[in-house]
MARSE-666331 format. One record per atom (N, C-alpha, C): x negated, y, z negated. Coordinates in steps of 0.1 Angstrom, whole numbers, padded with zeros to 4 digits, always signed. Atoms other than C-alpha are relative to their C-alpha. Layout:
BEGIN
XYZ...
***
This chain:
BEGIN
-0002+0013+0007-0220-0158-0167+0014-0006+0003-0013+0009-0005-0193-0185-0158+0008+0001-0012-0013-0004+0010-0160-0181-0177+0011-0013+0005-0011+0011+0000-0132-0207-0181+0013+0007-0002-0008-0003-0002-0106-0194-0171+0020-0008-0004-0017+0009+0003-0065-0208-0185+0012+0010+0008-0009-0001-0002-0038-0198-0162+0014-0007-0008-0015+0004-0002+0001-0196-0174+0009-0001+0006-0005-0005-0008+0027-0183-0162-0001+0011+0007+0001-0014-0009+0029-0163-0134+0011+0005+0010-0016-0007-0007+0052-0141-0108+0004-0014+0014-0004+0012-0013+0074-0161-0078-0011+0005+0013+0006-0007-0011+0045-0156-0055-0012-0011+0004+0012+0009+0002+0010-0171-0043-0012+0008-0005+0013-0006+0009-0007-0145-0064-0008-0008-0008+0005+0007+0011-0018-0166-0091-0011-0014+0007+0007+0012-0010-0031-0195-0064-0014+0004+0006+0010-0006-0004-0055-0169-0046-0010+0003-0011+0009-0006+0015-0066-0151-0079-0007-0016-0003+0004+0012+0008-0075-0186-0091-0010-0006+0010+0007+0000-0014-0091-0196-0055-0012+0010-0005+0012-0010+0000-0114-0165-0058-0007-0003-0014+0003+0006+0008-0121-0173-0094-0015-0010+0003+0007+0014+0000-0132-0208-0084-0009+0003+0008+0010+0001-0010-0153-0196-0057-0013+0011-0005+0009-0007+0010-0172-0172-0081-0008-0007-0011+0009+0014+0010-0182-0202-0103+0004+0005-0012-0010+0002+0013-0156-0200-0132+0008-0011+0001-0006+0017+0007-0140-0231-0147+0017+0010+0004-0013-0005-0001-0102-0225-0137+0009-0014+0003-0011+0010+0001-0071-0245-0152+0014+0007+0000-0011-0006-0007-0036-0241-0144+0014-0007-0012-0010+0001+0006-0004-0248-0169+0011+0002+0008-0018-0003-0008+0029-0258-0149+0007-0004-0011-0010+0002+0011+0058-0254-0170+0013-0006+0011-0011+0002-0008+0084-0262-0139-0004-0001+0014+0007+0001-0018+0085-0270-0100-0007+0010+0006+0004-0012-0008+0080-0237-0089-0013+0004-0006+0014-0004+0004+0048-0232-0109-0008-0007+0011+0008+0011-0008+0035-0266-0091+0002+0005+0018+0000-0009-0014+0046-0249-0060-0010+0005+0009+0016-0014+0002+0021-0218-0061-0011-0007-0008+0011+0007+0001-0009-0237-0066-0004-0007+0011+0005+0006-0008-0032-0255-0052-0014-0010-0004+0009+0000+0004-0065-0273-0057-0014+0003+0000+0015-0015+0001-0091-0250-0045+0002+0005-0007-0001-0007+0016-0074-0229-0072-0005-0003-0009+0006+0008+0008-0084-0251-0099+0009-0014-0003-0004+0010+0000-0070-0278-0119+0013-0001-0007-0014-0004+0001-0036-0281-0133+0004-0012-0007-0009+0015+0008-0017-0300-0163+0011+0005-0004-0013-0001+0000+0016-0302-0167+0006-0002-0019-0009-0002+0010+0038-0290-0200+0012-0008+0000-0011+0010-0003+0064-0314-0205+0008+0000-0014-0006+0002+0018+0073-0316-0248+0006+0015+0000-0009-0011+0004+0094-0292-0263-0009+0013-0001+0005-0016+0004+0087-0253-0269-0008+0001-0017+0003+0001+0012+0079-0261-0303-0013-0007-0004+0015+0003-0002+0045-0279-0292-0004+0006+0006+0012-0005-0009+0032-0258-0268-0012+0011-0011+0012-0003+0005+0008-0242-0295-0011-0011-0001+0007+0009-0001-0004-0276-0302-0013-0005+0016+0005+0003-0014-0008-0280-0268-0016+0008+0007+0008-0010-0003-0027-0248-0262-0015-0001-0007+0012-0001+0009-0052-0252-0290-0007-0012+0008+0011+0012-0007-0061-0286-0272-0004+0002+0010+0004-0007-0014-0068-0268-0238-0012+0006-0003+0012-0005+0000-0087-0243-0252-0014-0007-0006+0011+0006+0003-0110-0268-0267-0004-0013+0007+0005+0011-0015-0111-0296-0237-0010+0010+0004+0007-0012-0012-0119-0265-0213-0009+0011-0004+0013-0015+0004-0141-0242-0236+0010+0011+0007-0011-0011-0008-0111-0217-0224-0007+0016-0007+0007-0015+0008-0129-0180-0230+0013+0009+0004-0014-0012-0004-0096-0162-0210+0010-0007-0001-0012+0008-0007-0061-0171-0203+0010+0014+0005-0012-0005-0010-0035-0151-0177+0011+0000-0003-0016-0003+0001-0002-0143-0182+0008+0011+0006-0003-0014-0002+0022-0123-0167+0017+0002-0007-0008-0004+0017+0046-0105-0193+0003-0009-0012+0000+0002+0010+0044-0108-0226+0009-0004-0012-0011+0007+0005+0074-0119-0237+0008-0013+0006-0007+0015-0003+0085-0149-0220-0002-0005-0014+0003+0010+0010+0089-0176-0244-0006-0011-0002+0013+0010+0002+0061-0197-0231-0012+0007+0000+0009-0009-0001+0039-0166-0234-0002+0005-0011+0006-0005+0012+0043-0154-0269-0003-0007-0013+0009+0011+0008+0030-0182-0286-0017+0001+0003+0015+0000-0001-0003-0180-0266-0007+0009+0001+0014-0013+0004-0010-0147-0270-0004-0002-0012+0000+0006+0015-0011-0156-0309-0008-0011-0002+0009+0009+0003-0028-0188-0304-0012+0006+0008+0014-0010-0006-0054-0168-0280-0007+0008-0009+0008-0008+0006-0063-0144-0305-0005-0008-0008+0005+0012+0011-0067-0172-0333-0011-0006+0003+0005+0004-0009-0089-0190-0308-0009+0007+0005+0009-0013-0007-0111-0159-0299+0001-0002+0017-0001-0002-0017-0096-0162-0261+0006+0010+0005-0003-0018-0005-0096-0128-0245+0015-0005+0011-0013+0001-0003-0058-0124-0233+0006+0013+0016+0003-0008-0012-0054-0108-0200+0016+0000+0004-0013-0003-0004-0013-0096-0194+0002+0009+0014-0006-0009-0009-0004-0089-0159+0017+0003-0002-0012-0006+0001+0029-0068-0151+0006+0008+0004-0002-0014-0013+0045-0041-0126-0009+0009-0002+0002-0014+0010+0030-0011-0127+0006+0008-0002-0003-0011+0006+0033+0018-0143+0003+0015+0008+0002-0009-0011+0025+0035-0114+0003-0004+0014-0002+0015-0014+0044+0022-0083+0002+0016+0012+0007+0013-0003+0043+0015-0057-0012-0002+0004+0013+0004-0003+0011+0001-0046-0014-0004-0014-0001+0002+0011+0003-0005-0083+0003-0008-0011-0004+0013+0007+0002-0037-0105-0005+0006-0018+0003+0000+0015-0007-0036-0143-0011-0012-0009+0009+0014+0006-0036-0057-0164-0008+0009-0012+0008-0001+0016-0044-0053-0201+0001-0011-0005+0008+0008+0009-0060-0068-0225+0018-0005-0011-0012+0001+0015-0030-0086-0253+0011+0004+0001-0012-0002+0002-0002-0069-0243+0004+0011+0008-0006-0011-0006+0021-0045-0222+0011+0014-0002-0007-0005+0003+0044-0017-0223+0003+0003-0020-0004-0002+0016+0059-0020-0261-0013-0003-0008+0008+0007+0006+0027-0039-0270-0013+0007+0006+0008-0006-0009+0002-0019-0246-0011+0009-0015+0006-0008+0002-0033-0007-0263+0004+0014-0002+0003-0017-0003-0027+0028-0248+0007+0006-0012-0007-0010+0014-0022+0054-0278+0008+0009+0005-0013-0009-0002+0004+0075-0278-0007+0013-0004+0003-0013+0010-0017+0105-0291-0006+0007+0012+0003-0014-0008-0018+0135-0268-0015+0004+0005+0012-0006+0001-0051+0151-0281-0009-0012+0005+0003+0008-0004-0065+0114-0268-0004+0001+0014-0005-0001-0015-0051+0116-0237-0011+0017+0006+0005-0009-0006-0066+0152-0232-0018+0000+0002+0014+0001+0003-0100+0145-0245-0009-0010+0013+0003+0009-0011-0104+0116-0222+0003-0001+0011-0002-0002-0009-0088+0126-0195-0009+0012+0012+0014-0009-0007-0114+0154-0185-0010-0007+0003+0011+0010-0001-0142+0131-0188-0001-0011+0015+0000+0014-0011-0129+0107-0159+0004+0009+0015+0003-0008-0011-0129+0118-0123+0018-0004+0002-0017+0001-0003-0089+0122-0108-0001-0014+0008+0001+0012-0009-0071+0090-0098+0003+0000+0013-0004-0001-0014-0076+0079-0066+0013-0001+0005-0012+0011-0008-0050+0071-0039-0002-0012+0004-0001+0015+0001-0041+0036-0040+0001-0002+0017-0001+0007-0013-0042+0018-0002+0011-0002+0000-0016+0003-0003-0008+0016+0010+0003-0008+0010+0000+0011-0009+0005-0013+0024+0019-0006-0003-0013+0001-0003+0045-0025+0033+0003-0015-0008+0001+0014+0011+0057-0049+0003+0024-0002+0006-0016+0001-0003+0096-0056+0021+0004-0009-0008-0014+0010+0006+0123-0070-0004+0000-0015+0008-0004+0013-0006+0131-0097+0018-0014-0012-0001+0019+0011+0003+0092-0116+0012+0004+0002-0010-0005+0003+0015+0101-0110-0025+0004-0010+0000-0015+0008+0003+0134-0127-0018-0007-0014+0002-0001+0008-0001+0118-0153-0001-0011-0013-0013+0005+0005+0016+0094-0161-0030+0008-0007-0010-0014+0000+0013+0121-0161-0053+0008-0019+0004-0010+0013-0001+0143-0188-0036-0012-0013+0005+0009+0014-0003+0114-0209-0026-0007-0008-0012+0002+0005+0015+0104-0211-0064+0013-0004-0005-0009+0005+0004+0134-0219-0073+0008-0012+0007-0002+0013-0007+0142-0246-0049-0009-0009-0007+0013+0012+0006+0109-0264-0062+0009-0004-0013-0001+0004+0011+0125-0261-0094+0013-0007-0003-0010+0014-0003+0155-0284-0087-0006-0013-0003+0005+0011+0007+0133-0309-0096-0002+0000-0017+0001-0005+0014+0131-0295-0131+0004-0012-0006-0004+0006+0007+0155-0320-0145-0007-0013-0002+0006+0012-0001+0131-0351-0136-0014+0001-0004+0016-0001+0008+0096-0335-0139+0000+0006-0007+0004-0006+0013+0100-0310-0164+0018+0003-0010-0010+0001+0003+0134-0319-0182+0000+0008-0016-0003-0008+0007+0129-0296-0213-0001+0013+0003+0002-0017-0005+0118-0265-0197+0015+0009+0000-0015-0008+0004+0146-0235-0204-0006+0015+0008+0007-0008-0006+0139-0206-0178+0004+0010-0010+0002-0010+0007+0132-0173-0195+0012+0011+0003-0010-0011-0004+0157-0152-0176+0015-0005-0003-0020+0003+0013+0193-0150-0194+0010+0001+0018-0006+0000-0012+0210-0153-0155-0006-0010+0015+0003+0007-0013+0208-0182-0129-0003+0002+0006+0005-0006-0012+0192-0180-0098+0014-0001+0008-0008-0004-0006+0223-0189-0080+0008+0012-0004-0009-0008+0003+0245-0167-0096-0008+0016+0002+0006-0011-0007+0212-0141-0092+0005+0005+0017+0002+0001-0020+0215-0148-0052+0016+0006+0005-0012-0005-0010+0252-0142-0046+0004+0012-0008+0002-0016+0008+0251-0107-0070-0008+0003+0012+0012-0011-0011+0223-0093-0044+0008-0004+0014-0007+0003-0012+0239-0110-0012+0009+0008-0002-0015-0012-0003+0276-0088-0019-0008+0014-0005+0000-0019+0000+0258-0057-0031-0011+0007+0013+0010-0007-0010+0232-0051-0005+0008-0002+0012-0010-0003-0014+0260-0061+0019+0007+0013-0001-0010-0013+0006+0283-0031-0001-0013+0013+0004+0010-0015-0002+0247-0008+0000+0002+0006+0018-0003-0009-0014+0253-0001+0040+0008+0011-0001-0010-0011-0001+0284+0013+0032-0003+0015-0010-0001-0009+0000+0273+0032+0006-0013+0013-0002+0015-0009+0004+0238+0048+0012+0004+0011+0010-0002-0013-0005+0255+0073+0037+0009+0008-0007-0008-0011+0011+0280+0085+0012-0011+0005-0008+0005-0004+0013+0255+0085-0017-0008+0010+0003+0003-0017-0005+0234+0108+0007+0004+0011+0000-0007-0015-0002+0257+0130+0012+0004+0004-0016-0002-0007+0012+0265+0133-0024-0011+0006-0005+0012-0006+0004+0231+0140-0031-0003+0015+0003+0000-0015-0012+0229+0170-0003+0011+0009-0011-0013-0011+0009+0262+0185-0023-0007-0001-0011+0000-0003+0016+0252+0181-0059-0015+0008-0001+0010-0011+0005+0217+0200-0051+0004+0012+0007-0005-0017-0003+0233+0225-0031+0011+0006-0008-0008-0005+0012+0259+0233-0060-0006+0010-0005+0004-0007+0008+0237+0248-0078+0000-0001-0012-0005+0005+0008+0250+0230-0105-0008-0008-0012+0011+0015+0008+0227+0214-0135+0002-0008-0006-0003+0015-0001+0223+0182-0136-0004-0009-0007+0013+0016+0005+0208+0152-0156+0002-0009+0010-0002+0015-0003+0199+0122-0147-0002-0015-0011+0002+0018+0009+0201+0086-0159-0002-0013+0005+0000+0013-0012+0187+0064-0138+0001-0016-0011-0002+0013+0006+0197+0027-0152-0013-0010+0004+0012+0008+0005+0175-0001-0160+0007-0011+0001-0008+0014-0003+0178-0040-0152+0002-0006-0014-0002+0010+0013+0196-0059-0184-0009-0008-0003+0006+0005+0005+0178-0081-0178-0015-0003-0003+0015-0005+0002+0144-0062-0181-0009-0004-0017+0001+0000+0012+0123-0070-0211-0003+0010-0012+0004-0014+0006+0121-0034-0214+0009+0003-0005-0017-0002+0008+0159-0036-0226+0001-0010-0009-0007+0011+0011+0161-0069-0241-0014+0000-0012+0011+0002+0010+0129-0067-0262-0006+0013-0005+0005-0011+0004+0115-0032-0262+0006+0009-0001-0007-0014+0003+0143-0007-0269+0012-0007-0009-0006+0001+0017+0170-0005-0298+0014-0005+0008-0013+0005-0006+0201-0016-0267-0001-0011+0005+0001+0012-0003+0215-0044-0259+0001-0003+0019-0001-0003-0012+0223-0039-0221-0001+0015+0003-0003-0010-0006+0228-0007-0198+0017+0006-0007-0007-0005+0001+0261-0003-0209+0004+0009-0010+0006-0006+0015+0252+0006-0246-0006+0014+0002+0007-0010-0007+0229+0027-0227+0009+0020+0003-0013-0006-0009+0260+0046-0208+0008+0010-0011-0014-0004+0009+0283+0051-0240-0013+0008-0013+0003-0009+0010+0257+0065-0259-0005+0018+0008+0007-0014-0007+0243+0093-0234+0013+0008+0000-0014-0005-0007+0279+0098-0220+0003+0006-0013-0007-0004+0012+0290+0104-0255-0004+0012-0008+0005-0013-0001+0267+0128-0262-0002+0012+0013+0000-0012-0010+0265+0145-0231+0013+0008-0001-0015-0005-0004+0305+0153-0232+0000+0010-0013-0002-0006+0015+0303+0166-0272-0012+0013+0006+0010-0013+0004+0269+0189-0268-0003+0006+0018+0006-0005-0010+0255+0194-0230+0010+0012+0003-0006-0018-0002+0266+0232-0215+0013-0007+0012-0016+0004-0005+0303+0228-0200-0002-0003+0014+0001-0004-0017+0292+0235-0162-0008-0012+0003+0007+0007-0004+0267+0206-0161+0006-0014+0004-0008+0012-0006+0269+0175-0146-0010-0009-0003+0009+0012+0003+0253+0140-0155-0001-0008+0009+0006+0007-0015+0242+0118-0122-0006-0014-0008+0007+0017+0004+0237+0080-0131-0005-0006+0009+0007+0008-0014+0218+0061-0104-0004-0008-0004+0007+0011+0001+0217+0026-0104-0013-0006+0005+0019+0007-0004+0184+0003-0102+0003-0003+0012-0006+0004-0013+0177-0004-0066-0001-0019-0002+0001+0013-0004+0173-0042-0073+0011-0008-0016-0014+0009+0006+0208-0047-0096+0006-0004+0006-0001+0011-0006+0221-0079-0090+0017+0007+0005-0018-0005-0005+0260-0061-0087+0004-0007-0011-0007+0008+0005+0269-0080-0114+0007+0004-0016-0008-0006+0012+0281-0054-0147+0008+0010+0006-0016-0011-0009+0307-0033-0126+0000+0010-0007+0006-0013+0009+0292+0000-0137+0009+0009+0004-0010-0010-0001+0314+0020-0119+0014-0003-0009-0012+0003+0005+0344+0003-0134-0001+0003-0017+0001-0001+0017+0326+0006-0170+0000+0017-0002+0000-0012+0002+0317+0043-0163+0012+0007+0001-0013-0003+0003+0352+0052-0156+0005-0001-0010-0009-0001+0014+0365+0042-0184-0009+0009-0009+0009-0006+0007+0338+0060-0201+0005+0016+0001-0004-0017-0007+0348+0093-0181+0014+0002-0007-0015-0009+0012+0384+0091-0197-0003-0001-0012-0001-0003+0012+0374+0083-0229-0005+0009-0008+0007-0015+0009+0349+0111-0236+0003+0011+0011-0006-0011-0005+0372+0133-0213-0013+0009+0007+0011-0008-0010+0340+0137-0182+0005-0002+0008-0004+0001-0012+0362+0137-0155-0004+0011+0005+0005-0010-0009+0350+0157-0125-0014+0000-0008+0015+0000+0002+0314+0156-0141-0009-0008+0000+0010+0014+0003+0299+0122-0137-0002-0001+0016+0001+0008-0015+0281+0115-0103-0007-0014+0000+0005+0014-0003+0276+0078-0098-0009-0005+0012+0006+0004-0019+0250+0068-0071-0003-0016+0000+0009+0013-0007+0244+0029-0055-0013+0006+0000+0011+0000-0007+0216+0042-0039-0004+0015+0005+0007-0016-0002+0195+0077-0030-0012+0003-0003+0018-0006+0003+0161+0097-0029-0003-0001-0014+0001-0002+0019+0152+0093-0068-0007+0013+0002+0006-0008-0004+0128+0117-0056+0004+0015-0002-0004-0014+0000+0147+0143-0049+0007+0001-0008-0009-0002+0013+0171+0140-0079-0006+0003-0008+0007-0004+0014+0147+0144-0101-0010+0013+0002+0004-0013+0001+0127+0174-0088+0012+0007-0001-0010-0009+0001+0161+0195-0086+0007-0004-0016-0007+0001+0011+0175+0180-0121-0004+0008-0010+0003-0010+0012+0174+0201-0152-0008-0011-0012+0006+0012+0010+0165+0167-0172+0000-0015+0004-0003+0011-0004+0160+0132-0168+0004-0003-0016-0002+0008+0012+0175+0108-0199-0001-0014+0005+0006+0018-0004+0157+0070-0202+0001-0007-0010+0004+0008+0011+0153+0045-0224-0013-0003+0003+0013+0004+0000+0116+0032-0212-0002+0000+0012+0001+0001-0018+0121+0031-0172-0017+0007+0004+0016-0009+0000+0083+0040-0157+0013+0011+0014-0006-0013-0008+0111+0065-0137+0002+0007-0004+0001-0012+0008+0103+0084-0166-0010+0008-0001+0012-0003-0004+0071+0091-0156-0002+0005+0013-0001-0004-0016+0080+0098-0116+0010+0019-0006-0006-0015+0004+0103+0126-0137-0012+0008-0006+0011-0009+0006+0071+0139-0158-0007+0005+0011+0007-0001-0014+0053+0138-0120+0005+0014+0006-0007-0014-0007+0080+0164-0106+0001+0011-0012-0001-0008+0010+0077+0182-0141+0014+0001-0005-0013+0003+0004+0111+0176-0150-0001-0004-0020+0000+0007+0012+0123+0174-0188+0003-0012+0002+0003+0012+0001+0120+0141-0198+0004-0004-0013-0004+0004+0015+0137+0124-0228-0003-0018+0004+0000+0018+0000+0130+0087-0237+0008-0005-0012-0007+0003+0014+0152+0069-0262-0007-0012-0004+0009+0008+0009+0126+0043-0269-0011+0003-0001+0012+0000+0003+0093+0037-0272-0016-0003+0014+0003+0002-0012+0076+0039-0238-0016+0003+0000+0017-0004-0001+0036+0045-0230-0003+0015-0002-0004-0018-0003+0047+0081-0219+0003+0008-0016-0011-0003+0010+0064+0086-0252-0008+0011-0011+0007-0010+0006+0044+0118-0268+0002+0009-0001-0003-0019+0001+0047+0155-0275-0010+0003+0009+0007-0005-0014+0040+0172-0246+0005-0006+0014-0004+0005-0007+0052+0150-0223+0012-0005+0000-0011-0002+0001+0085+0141-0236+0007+0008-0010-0012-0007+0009+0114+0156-0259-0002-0012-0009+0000+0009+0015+0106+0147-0296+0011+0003-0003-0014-0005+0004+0141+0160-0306+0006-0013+0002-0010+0007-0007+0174+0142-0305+0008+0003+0008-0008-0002-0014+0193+0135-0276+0012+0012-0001-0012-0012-0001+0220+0159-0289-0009+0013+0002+0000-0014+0000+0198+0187-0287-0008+0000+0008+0007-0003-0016+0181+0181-0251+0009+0004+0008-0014-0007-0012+0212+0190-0229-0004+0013+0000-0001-0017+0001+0201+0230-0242-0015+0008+0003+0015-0008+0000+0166+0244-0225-0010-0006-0006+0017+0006+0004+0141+0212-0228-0006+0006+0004+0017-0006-0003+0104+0223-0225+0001-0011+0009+0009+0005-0016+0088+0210-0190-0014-0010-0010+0014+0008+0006+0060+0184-0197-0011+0013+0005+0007-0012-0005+0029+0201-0201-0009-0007+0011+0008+0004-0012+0010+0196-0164-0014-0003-0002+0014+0004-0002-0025+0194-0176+0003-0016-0007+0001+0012+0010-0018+0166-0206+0008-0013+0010-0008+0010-0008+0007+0149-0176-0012-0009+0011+0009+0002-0010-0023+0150-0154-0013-0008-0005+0006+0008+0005-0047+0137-0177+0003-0014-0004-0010+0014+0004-0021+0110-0187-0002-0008+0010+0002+0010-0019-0020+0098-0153-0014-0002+0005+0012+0003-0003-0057+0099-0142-0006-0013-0012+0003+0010+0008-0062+0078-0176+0003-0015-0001-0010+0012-0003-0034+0052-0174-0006-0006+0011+0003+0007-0015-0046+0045-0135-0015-0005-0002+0016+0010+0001-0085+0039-0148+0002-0008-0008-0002+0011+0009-0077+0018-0178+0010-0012+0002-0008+0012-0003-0048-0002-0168+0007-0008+0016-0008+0004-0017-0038-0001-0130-0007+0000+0011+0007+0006-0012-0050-0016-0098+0008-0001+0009-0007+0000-0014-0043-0010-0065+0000-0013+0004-0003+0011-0006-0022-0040-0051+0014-0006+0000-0015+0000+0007+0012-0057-0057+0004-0017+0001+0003+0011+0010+0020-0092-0065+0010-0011+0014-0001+0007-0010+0041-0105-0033-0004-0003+0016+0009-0005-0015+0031-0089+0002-0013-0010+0003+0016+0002-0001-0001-0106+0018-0011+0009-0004+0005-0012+0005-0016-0072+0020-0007+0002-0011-0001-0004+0020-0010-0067-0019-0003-0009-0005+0008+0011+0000-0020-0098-0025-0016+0001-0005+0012-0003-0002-0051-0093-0012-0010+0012-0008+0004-0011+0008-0057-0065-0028-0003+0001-0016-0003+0001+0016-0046-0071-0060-0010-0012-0008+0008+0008+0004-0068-0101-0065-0012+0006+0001+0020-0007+0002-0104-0079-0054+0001+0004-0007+0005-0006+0011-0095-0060-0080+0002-0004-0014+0001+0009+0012-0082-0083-0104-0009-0006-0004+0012+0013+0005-0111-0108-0105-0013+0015-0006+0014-0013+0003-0137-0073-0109+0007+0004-0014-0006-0001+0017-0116-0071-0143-0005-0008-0007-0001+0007+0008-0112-0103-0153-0016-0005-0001+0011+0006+0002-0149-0112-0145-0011+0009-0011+0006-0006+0010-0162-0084-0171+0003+0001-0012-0002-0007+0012-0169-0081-0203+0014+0003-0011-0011-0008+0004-0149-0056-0213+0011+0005+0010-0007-0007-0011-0116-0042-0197-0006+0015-0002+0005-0010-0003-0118-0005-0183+0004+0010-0011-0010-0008+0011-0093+0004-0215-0008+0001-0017+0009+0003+0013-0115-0014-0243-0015+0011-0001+0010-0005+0001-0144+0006-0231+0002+0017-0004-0004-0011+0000-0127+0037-0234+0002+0008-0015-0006-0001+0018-0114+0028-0273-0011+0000-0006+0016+0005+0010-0151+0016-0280+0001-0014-0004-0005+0012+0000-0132-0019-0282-0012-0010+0001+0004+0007-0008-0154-0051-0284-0017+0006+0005+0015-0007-0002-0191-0030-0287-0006-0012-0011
***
């Protein structure tokens, strides 16, 4: 049966153009919401058809309700759930009886995008309940391997600045629009330009610190950091930045962890350089007196830090789940998909530093084979490749029913 499809927003890419293309060529009604140039950009008219947002943020429900009832709208697209032209229409979608379909990285990278129903991450369906996870996870055959295909930063990049050039016209065609992200694109562009010029220098040190701190012998945490301005920090966890992050672990690590250990922070590989973490961690190191114990890394195998570490500590990172993977303890300080007995540390952070329990391998393994049939699809959101990919299996979603997660809950029978 044909479906009327409402695109919103979507990533800096020509995901959204194709998806909408294939759509249209399946014989679904497909409209398109530009909020800015770079929306108008990524499109096209084989995609479908396309009206432009222009009134304040304080009409776009209005707006929405009259879409869905021009266009008989039965779906609408989004990707993350928190923008602030996004969480209006998940709300007027449900009002509306219009099935809400949230793309979003995945959970399971790389090669790995994300698509539920209403909501992601903080908001995500998936229950948190163990005995769930176990019950259902027998039932479903293991997940496959995803197609692997080369998604290079630099095609990101060029996404990125090519939507944002379009959107230089902002002030003429869409003069109220207010971008969602708390940091300009220029001031993004020359943060990544000085640090990925600084990463040459220091991905051969950081290796070599790596090589020393597992041949020590020495146990270790980790803390891999998270982007500020992720909405997995600014919306889904109790901190306001990374640095919040820093002074609370640091602060407990120096008071309770075992004297001989050492804590290993390893930045995100795609921070902009722009909170001078070393300069904040130092100070950190004299004030809770961790000198000689703090290893700072730019850049390194995550991989290998986290099989050899005695614990990982996260706030919601899915690099909390690559730690459950290697069997590594696992703490979360929010509220993450992962976030269960059995798979992380229900305790408090003062008392994981002393002989966490290992996740348990079956409930990890059923976790994972679950998560990858209900919510994740092989593909990725810039690459041609991934592209490609990501749209055959997105439209085999969007064009059923039910998603693969609702069928699972009994959702929608």
């Amino acid at each position: 049966m044909a479906r009327s499809f409402l695109f919103l927003q979507g990533v800096c890419s020509p995901f959204y153009q194709q998806l909408g293309e294939r759509l249209t060529r399946d014989g679904h009604h497909v409209t398109k919401v530009h909020f800015n140039g770079g929306d108008t950009l990524y499109w096209s008219r084989d995609a479908g058809k396309a009206v432009a947002f222009k009134a304040p943020l304080s009409e776009l429900p209005g707006f929405l309700d009259s879409l869905y009832q021009r266009h008989a709208i039965t779906d609408q697209l989004i990707f993350g759930d928190r923008r602030p032209v996004h969480r209006p229409a998940i709300e007027r979608g449900k009002a509306a009886g219009v099935r809400n379909h949230v793309f979003e990285e995945g959970y399971f990278r790389p090669h790995w995008i994300t698509l539920e129903r209403d909501g992601v991450n903080g908001h995500s369906l998936l229950p948190r309940d163990p005995a769930w996870y176990l019950d259902t996870g027998k039932a479903l055959p293991k997940a496959p391997s995803p197609r692997e295909f080369q998604s290079p930063f630099k095609v990101r990049a060029v996404h990125d600045v090519r939507y944002h050039l379009a959107s230089l016209a902002n002030p003429v065609m869409f003069p109220r629009y207010r971008n969602h992200a708390p940091i300009t694109a220029p001031v993004e562009y020359a943060g990544y330009i000085k640090r990925f010029t600084q990463l040459r220098f220091w991905k051969a040190q950081d290796a070599q610190r790596i090589l020393d701190l597992v041949a020590s012998k020495r146990p270790y945490y980790m803390l891999p950091l998270q982007l500020n301005s992720d909405a997995q920090i600014r919306d889904h966890s109790p901190f306001a930045n990374m640095q919040e992050v820093m002074d609370r672990v640091m602060g407990s690590f120096a008071e309770h962890a075992p004297s001989d250990a050492l804590l290993c922070i390893k930045n995100h590989p795609l921070d902009m350089g722009l909170s001078h973490y070393a300069r904040c961690i130092r100070k950190l190191q004299r004030y809770y007196g961790l000198e000689g114990r703090i290893v700072y890394l730019e850049s390194g195998n995550l991989n290998v830090l986290l099989k050899h570490a005695a614990g990982t500590v996260t706030v919601n990172s899915t690099v909390g789940i690559v730690s459950l993977h290697h069997k590594t303890p696992t703490m979360a300080l929010s509220d993450p998909i992962y976030h269960m007995a059995g798979l992380t540390f229900q305790g408090e952070l003062d008392e994981f530093w002393h002989q966490p329990p290992k996740p348990d391998a079956r409930l990890y393994r059923c976790f994972r084979d679950t998560v990858i049939h209900a919510t994740q699809l092989n593909g990725g959101f810039y690459c041609q490749p991934g592209i490609e990919l990501a749209v055959e299996n997105a439209s085999r979603v969007l064009e059923a029913e039910r998603s693969p997660l609702e069928k699972l809950l009994g959702i929608g029978l």
